[in-house]
C-alpha positions in Angstrom: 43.5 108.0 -157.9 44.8 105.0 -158.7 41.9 102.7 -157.3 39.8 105.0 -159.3 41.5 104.5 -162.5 41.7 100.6 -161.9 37.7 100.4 -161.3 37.2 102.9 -164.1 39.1 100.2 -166.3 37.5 97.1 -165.1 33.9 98.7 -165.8 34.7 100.0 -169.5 32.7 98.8 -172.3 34.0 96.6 -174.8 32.6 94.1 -177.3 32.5 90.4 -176.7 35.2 90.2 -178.9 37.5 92.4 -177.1 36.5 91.2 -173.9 37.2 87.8 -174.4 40.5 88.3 -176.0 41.5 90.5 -172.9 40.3 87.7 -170.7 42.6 84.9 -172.7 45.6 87.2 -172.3 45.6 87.4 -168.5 44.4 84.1 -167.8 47.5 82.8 -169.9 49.5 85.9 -167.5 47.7 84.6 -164.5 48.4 81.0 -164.7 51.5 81.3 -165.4 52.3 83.5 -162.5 50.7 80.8 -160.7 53.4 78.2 -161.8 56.3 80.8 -161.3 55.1 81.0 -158.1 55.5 77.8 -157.0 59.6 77.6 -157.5 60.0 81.1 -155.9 61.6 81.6 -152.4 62.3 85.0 -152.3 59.4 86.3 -149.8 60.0 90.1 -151.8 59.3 88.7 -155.2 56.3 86.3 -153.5 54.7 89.4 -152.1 55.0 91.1 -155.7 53.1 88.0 -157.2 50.7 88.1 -154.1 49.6 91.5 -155.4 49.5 90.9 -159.4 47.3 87.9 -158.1 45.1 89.6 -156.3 44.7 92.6 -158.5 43.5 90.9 -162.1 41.5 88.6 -159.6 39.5 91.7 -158.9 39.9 92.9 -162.5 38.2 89.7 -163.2 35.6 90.0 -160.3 34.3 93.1 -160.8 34.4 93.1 -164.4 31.6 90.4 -164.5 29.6 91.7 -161.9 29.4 94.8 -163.6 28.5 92.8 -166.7 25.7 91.2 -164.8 24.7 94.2 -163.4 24.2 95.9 -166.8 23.0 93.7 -169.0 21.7 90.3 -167.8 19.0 90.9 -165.0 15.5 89.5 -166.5 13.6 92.6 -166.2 11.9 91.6 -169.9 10.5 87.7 -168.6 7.5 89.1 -166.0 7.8 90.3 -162.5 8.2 86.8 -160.9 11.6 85.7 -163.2 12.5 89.3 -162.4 12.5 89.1 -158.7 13.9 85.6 -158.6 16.7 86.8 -160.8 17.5 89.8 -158.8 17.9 87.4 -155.4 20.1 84.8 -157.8 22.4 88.7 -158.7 22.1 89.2 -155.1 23.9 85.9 -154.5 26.3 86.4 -156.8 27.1 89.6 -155.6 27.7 88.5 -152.3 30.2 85.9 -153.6 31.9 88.4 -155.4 32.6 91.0 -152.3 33.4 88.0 -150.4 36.3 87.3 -152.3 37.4 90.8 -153.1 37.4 91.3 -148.6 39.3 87.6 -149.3 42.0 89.1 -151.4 42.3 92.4 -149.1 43.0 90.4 -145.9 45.3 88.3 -148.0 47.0 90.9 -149.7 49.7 91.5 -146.8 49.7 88.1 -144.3 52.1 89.4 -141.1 54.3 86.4 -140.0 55.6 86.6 -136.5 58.6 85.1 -134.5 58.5 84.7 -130.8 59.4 87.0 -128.3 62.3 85.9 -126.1 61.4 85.5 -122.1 64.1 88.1 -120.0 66.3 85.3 -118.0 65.4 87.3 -115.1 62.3 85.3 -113.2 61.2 88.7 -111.2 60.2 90.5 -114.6 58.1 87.6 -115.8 54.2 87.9 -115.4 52.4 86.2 -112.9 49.8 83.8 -115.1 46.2 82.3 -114.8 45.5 79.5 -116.5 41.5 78.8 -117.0 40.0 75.5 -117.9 36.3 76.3 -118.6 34.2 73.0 -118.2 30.5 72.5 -118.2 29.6 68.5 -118.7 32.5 67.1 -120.4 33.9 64.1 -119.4 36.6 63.2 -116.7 38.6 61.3 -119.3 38.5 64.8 -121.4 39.2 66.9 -119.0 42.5 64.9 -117.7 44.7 65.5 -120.1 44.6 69.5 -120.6 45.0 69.3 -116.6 47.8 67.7 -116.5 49.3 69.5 -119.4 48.7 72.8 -118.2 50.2 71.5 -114.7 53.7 70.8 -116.9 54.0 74.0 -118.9 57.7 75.4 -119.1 57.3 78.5 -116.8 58.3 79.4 -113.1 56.0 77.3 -110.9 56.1 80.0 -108.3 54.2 82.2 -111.3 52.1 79.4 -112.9 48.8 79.0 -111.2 45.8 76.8 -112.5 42.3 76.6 -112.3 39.6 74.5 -113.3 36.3 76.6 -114.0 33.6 73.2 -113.0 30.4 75.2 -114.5 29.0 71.4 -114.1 29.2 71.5 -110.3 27.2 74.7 -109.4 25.3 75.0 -106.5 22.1 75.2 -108.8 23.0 71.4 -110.5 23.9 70.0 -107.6 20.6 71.0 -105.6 18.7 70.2 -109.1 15.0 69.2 -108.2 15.8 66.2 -110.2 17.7 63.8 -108.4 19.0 61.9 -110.3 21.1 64.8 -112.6 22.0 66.5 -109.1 23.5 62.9 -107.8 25.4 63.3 -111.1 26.3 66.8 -110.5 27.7 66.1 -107.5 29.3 62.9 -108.3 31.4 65.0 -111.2 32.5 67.7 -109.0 33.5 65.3 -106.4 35.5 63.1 -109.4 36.9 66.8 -110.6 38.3 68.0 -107.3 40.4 65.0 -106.9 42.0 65.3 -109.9 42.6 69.0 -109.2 44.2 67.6 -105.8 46.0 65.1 -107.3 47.9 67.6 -109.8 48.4 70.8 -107.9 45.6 72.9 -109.6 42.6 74.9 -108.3 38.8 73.8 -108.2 36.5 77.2 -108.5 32.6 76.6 -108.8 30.1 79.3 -108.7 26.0 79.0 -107.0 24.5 79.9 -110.4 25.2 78.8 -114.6 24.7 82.7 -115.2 25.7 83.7 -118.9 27.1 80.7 -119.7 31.6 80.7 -120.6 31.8 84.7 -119.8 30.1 84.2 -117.1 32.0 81.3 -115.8 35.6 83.3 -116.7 34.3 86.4 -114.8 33.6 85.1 -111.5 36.9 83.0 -111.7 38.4 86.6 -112.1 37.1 87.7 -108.7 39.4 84.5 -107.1 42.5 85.1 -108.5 45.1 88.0 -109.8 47.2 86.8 -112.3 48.3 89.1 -114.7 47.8 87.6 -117.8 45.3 84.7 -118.4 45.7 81.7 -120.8 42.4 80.1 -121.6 42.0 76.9 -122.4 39.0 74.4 -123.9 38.7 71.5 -121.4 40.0 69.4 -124.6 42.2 71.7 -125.5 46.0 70.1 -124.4 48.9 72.8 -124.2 52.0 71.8 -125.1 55.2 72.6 -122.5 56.2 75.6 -124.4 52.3 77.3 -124.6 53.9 80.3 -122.4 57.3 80.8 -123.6 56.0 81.4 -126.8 53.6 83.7 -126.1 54.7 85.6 -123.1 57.4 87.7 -125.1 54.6 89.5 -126.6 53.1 91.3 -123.3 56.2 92.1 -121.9 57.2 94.2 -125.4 54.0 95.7 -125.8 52.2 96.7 -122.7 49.1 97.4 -124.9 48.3 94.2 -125.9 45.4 92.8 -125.0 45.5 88.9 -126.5 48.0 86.8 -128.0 45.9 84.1 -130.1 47.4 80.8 -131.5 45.5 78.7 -133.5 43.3 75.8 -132.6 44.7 72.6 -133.4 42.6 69.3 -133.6 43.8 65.6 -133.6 40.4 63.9 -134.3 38.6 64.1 -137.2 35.7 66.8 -138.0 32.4 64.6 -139.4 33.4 65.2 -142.8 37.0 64.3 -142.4 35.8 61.1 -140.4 32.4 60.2 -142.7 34.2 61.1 -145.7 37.7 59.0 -144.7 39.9 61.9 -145.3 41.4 62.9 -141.7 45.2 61.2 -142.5 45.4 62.5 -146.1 44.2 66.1 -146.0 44.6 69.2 -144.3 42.2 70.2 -141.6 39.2 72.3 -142.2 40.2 75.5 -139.8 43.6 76.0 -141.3 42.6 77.8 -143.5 41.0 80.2 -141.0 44.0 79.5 -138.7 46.9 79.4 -141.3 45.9 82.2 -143.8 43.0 84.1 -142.6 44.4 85.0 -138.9 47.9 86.2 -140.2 45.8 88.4 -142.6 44.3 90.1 -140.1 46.7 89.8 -137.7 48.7 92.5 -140.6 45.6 94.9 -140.3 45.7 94.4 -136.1 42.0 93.0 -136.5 43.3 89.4 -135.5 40.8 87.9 -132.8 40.0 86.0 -129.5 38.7 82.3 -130.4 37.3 81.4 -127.3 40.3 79.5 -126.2 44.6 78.6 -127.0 44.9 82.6 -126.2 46.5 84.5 -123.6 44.9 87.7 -122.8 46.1 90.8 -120.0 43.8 90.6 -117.0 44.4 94.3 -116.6 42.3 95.1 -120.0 39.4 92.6 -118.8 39.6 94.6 -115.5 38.9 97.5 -117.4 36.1 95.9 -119.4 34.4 94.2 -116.4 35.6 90.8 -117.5 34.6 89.0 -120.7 31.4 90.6 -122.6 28.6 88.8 -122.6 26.1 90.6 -124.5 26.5 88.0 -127.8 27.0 84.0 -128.0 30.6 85.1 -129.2 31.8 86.3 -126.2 35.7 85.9 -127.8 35.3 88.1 -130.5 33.0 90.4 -129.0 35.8 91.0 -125.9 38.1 91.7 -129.0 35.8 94.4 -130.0 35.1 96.1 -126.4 39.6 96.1 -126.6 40.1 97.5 -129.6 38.0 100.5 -129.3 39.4 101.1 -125.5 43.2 101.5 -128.1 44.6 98.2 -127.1 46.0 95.7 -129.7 46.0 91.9 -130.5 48.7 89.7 -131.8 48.0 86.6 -133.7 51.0 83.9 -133.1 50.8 81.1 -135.9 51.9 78.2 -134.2 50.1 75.0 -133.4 50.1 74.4 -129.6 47.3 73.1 -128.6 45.4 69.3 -129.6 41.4 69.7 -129.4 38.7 67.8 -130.1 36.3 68.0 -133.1 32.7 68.1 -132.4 32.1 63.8 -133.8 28.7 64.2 -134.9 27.2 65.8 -138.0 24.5 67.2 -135.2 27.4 68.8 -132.9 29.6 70.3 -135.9 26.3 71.8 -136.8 25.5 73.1 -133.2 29.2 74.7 -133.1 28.9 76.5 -136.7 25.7 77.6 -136.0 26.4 79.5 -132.6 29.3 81.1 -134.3 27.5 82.1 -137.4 24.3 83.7 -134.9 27.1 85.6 -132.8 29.2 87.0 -135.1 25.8 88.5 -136.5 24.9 89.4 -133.0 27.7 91.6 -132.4 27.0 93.4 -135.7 23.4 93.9 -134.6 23.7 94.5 -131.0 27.5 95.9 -131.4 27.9 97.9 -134.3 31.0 98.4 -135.2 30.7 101.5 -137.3 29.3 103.2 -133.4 32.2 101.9 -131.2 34.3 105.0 -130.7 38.1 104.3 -130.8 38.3 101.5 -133.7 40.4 102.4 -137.3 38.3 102.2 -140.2 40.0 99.1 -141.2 38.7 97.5 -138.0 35.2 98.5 -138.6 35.3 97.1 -141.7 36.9 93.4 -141.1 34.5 93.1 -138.0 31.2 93.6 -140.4 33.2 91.1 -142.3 33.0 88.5 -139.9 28.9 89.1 -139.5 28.9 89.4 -143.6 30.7 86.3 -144.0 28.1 83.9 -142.8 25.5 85.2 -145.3 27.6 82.2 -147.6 24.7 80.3 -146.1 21.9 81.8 -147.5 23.9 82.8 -150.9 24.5 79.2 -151.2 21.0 78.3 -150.6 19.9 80.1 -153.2 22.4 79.5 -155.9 21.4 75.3 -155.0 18.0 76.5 -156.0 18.6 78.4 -158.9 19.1 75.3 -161.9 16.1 73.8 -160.6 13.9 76.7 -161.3 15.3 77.3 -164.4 15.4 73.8 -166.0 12.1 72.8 -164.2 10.1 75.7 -164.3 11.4 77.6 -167.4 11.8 80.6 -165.1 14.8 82.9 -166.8 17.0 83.9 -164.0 19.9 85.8 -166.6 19.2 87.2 -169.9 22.7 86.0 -171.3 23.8 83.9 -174.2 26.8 81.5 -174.9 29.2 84.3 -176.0 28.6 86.2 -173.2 29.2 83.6 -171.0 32.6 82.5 -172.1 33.2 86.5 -172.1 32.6 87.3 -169.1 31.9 83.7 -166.6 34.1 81.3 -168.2 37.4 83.8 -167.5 35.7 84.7 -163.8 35.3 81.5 -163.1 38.7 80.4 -164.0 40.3 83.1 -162.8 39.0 82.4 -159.1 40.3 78.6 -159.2 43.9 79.8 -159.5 43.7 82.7 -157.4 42.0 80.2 -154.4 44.9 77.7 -155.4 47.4 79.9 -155.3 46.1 81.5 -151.4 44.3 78.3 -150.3 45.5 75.5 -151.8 48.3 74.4 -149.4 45.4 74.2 -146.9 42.3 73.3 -148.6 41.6 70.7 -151.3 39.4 72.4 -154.3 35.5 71.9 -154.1 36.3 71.3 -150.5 34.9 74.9 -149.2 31.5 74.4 -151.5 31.1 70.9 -149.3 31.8 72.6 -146.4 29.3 75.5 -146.9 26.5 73.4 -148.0 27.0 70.9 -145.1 26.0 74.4 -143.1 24.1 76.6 -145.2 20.2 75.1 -144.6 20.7 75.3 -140.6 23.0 78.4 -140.6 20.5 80.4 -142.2 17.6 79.2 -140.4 20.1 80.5 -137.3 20.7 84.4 -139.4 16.9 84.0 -139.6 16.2 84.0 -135.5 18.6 86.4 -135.1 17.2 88.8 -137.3 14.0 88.2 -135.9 15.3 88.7 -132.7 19.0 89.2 -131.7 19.0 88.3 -128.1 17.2 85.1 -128.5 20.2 82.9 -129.0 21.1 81.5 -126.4 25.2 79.4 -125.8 24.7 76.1 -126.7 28.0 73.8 -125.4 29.6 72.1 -128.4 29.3 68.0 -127.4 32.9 66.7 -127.4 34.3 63.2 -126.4 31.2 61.3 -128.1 31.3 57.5 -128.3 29.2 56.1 -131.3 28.3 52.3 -130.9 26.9 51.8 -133.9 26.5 53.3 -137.6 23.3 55.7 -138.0 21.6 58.0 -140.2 21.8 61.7 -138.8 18.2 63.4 -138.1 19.6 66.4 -139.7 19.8 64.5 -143.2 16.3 65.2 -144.2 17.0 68.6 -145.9 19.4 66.7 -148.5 17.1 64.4 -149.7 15.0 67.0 -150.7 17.9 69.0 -152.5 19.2 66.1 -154.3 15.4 64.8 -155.6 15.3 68.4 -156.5 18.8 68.3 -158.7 18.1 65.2 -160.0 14.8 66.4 -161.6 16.3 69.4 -162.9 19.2 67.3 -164.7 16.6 65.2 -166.6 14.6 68.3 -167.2 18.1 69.5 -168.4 18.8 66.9 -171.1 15.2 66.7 -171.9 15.0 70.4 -173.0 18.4 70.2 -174.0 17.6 68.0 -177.1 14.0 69.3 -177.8 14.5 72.9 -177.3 16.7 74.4 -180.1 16.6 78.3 -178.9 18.0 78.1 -175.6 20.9 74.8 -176.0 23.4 76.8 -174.2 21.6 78.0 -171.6 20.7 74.6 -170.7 23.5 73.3 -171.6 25.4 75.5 -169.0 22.6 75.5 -166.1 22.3 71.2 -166.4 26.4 71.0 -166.0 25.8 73.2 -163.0 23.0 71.2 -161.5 25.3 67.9 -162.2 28.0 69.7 -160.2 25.5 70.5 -157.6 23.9 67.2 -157.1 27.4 65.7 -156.8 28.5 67.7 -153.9 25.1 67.3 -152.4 25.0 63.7 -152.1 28.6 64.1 -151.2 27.4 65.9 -148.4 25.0 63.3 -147.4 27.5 60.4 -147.2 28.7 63.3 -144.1 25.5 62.3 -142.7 26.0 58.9 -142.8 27.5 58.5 -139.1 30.3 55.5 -139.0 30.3 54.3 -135.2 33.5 55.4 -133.0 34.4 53.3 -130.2 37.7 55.2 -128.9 36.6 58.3 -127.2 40.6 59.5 -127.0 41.8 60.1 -130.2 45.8 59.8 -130.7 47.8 62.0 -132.4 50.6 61.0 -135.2 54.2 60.4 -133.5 57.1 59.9 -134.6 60.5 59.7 -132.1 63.0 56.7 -131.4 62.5 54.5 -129.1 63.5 51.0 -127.7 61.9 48.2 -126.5 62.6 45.9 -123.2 60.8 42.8 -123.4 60.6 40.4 -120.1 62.5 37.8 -121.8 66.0 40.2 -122.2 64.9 41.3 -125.8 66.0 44.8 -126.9 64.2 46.0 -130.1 64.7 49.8 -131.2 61.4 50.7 -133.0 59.9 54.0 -133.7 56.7 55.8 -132.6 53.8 56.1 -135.5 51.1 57.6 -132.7 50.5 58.2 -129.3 47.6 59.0 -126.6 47.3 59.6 -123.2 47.2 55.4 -122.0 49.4 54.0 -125.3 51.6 54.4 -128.2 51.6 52.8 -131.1 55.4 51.4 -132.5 57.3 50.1 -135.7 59.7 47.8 -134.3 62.7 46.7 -135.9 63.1 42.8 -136.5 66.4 42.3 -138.3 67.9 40.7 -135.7 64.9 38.8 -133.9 62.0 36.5 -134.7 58.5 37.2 -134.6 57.9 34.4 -132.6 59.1 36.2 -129.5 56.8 38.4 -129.3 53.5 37.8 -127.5 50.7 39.7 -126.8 49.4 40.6 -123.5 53.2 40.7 -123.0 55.0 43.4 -120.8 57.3 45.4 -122.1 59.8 48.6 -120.8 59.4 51.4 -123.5 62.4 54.4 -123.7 61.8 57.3 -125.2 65.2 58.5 -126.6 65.0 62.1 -127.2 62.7 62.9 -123.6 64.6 60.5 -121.5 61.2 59.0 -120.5 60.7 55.2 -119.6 57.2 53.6 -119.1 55.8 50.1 -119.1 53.3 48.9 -121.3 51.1 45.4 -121.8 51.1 44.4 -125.8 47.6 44.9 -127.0 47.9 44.0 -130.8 50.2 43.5 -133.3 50.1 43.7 -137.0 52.3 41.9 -139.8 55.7 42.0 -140.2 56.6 44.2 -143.4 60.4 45.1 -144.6 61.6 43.8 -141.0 59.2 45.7 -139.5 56.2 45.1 -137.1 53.8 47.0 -136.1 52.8 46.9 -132.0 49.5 48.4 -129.9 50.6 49.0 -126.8 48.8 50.1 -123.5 50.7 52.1 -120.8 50.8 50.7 -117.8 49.7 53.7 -115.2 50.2 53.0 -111.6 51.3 56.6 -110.4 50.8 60.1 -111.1 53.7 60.8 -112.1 53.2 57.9 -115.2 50.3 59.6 -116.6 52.7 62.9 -116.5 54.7 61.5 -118.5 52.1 59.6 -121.0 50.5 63.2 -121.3 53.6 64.8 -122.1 55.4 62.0 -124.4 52.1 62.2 -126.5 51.4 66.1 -126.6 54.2 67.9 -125.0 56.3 69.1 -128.4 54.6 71.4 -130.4 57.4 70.7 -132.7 55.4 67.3 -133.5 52.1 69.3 -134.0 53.7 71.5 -136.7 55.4 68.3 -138.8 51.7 66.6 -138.2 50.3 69.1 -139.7 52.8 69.7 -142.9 52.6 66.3 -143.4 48.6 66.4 -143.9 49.3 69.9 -146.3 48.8 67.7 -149.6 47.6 69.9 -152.5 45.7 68.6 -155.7 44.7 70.2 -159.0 41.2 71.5 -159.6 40.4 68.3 -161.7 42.3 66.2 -158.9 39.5 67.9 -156.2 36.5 67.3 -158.6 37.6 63.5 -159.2 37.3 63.5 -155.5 34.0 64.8 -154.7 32.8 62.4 -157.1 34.6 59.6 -155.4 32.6 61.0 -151.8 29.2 61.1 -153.9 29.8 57.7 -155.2 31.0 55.7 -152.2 29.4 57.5 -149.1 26.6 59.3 -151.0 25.4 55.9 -152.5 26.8 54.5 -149.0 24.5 56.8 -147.3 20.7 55.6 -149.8 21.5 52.4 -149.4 21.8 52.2 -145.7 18.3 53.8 -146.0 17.1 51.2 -148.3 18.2 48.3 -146.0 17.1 49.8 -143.2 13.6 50.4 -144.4 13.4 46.9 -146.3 14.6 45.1 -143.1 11.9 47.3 -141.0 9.2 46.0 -143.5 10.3 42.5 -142.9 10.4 42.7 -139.4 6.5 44.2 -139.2 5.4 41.4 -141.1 6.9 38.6 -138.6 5.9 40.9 -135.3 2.2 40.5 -137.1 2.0 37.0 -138.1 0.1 34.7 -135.7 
């Protein structure tokens, strides 16, 4: 009744008048609650402002799109500006019950604390722990085995595998020699390191159904009961298990325990764009505030990897599905409806790799986008008997959700159609606008501060989605077409770029942009020569500005900047001190760290520059593990307020040195969680916009005249190859 009555109120007729007074008076109530918000502690009177939020959000949501519903559509401009105006609604729309499934999953975020371990070692679970690999790189691959060899758990209960889908029978018998020698060489180069740390090497004769496929036949080797999967670049810290183990012991009908995936190298935007150190990353927001939203309505997910599942459900399944690219979240399903739960623990514990290129972010968000469509299609979730209507709603969320693609598409091409083509899209006029958009509008940047802004910089998530929308919906496309045809395409990690380059997926921008730019001369043109419509154009140019700045924004992404260190290293920061060969003892403290070095402040009050040397050796102590290694000085910087910075390389001789490089560098999850509150800086709306404009101005412009050179000094270079 009362949903009824709020709906009935949000779709009531008033005049423009009325309407926008109404709209002034909550704003004024909603922004202020906004500010309030931010000096509150109290997680009772937090949840209260959650909900006042989130309910004139959707006062404000469906108020417009009832507006535009009623009384804009251009059914009186011919059939063509009709239809085109209907798929522009369409768009709208979809943004619209986007954000009102936004505010439902947001509306009640469930926090959990770990679950004790009994001190009893006989009642803990025997676990699995699966590294899936299929032609990553040794130097990858190293690291998460040596991790997972050094979690904090009974090593009488800890068993690990390595899943080598690289070194099948079928690619090391390939009929092309050269990629079997490789084959084989890789497999040879992976079971030593296996040897060499105490874990288990299982192959299989054929690459059958790619990741599932790869899990499942590991599941007929070994009998753990519980299974934590992890990325070949995916690096556990020591207390993965003692966080997550709790869980299955309390609840014996849980099926996963899913943490989130944490990344210490830079996504192609955060690296093209020069944002990694400053901002947070891209899948917190997914990670930090979506999952604990579902996590409340138990629709909380398996993500391929940093999870811990029971092997008894997957028993009962027949191992991981395999009937959609997705196979995490399509498992998730096949549990849910057999009764079991999931658990979504919101901890960083893990440090992954980011697809580097433009080409393999796209690869990765394209695959997701097809599955997640897949299961709908092939998976409905409104005919899997067992699931709570809740559950069959979030799940055709996650197919709905990457429709953004095509929605964005279309609302890129709407102001040039209109300002070019003088096809009316919306029969509206200024007053309506500032009735009914201009309080929508405004409304949804404080509501996606309030939520997201911790985690996401504004105008970040519009970059984001048009980055993806051109080849995402060319991937909903196929999969309409035909839904099995997709087939898993591994995400390339570990890349080394020599040089700067143009990405060959750039093409589609250039397009856009020449597109916007027309329209935003055809915009000022009509502007000043057109006295009937000034608004209208008025409104529709600003949007097109707004559009070509995030576009070319988007194509500085493109702009690949060359990356020479394949192994990232991850902010650290713990005491330590310094033995130099000539009796020197300088405490310093850790700014980052990597499997083979460390970067240090050191402390020079007391000493001289001068004796220090690089290519010297040096002893390093790390105060709060009680670990010692040696290192060679590699670099170092200038001395500021006493302090200097120092590169240094470990010096590895034994395995038991690399142990401890792995572990000094991502052992504490403790370290993950201040990495990432560090990067948690908010700014303002205007703060965000300033920004993209900075992108569109330096790596946009950065990106044409790259081009320019390139082609100018091609030109050149014909003429002198054809001169006698």
């Amino acid at each position: 009744m009362g949903i009824a009555t709020f709906v009935f109120l949000s779709f009531l007729p008033t005049s423009n008048h009325l309407q926008t007074t109404i709209s002034a008076g909550l704003l004024m109530l909603v922004y202020c609650i906004y500010k309030v918000s931010k000096h509150v502690s109290s997680q009772q009177t937090r949840e209260i402002i959650r909900l006042l939020i989130i309910y004139i959000g959707l006062f404000f949501s469906l108020r417009y799109i009832h507006w535009r519903a009623t009384e804009t559509l251009p059914t009186q401009f011919g059939i063509v500006s009709m239809l085109l105006g209907l798929m522009l609604f369409l768009a709208e729309s979809y943004g619209v019950i986007n954000s009102i499934l936004g505010y439902f999953i947001n509306s009640r975020p469930l926090v959990r604390d770990t679950l004790p371990l009994p001190a009893d070692i006989n009642l803990l679970p025997h676990v699995d722990v699966y590294i899936p690999t299929y032609n990553e790189d040794l130097i990858v691959i190293q690291p998460t085995v040596i991790a997972a060899t050094q979690l904090d758990y009974p090593k009488e209960k800890l068993h690990i595998y390595l899943l080598d889908d690289g070194g099948t029978a079928q690619k090391c018998n390939d009929a092309n020699t050269e990629r079997a020698e490789i084959a084989r060489n890789r497999a040879a180069a992976l079971k030593a390191l296996c040897a060499e740390y105490g874990a288990g090497y299982i192959t299989r004769i054929k690459n059958e159904h790619a990741k599932a496929g790869n899990i499942n036949n590991a599941l007929n080797s070994t009998s753990g009961d519980l299974l934590l999967i992890l990325d070949c670049d995916h690096i556990p810290t020591r207390d993965f298990l003692q966080r997550t183990v709790g869980f299955f012991i309390a609840d014996p009908k849980l099926f996963l325990v899913q943490t989130p995936h944490n990344f210490i190298s830079p996504d192609p935007l955060e690296k093209n764009l020069a944002t990694y150190e400053t901002s947070p990353a891209e899948n917190e927001l997914f990670y930090d505030v979506m999952q604990p939203g579902l996590d409340f309505w138990g629709t909380s997910f398996f993500c391929g990897s940093a999870a811990v599942l029971r092997r008894e459900v997957l028993d009962r399944l027949g191992g991981v599905a395999g009937q959609t690219i997705t196979e995490d979240a399509e498992t998730t399903l096949d549990a849910l409806g057999l009764g079991y739960t999931t658990a979504y623990y919101n901890r960083p514990m893990v440090s992954g790799l980011q697809p580097e290129t433009y080409s393999g972010f796209i690869v990765q968000r394209v695959r997701w986008g097809q599955g997640m469509l897949q299961i709908f299609l092939l998976k409905n979730p409104w005919t899997v008997p067992g699931l709570a209507l809740i559950q069959r709603i979030l799940y055709t969320n996650f197919a709905f959700y990457w429709g953004f693609a095509v929605s964005r598409l279309i609302m890129m091409l709407a102001p040039p159609v209109f300002l070019i083509f003088s096809i009316n899209l919306c029969d509206a006029n200024a007053k309506d606008l500032v009735a009914y958009a201009g309080p929508a509008l405004i409304c949804s940047l404080i509501s996606t501060q309030f939520f997201y802004g911790r985690v996401r910089w504004p105008f970040m998530s519009q970059l984001y989605e048009i980055m993806q929308s051109m080849y995402v919906t060319q991937g909903i496309i196929e999969v309409l077409r035909r839904p099995r045809s997709p087939s898993f395409k591994v995400t390339p990690k570990g890349e080394v770029l020599s040089e700067n380059f143009i990405s060959n997926l750039s093409k589609p921008f250039y397009i856009l942009i020449t597109l916007n730019f027309i329209a935003v001369l055809f915009g000022v043109y009509r502007y000043i020569h057109d006295p009937w419509s000034k608004s209208a154009v008025a409104f529709v140019t600003f949007w097109a500005i707004l559009d070509f700045i995030l576009l070319l924004s988007a194509l500085g992404v493109t702009f690949e900047k060359r990356q020479r260190r394949s192994e990232p290293r991850v902010a650290h920061d713990e005491d330590v001190t310094v033995f130099t060969q000539n009796g020197l003892v300088i405490p310093g403290k850790t700014i980052n760290a990597s499997s083979s070095g460390v970067g240090i402040l050191l402390d020079l009050s007391n000493i001289s520059q001068r004796n220090l040397r690089q290519q010297s050796i040096v002893d390093i102590e790390f105060k709060k593990l009680g670990i010692k290694l040696s290192g060679l000085i590699l670099s170092l910087g200038k001395v500021r307020n006493q302090r200097l910075f120092a590169g240094v390389s470990y010096i590895l001789n034994e395995n038991k040195d690399h142990r401890k490089a792995i572990n000094i560098a991502f052992g504490s999850s403790e370290q993950l969680v201040n990495n990432n509150r560090s990067r948690h800086s908010g700014r303002s709306t205007l703060s965000g916009l300033c920004r993209v404009i900075y992108f569109a101005y330096k790596f946009g412009l950065g990106h044409l005249r790259f081009v320019f050179k390139s082609f100018v000094f091609s030109l050149i270079n014909k003429k002198v190859k054809i001169q006698p």
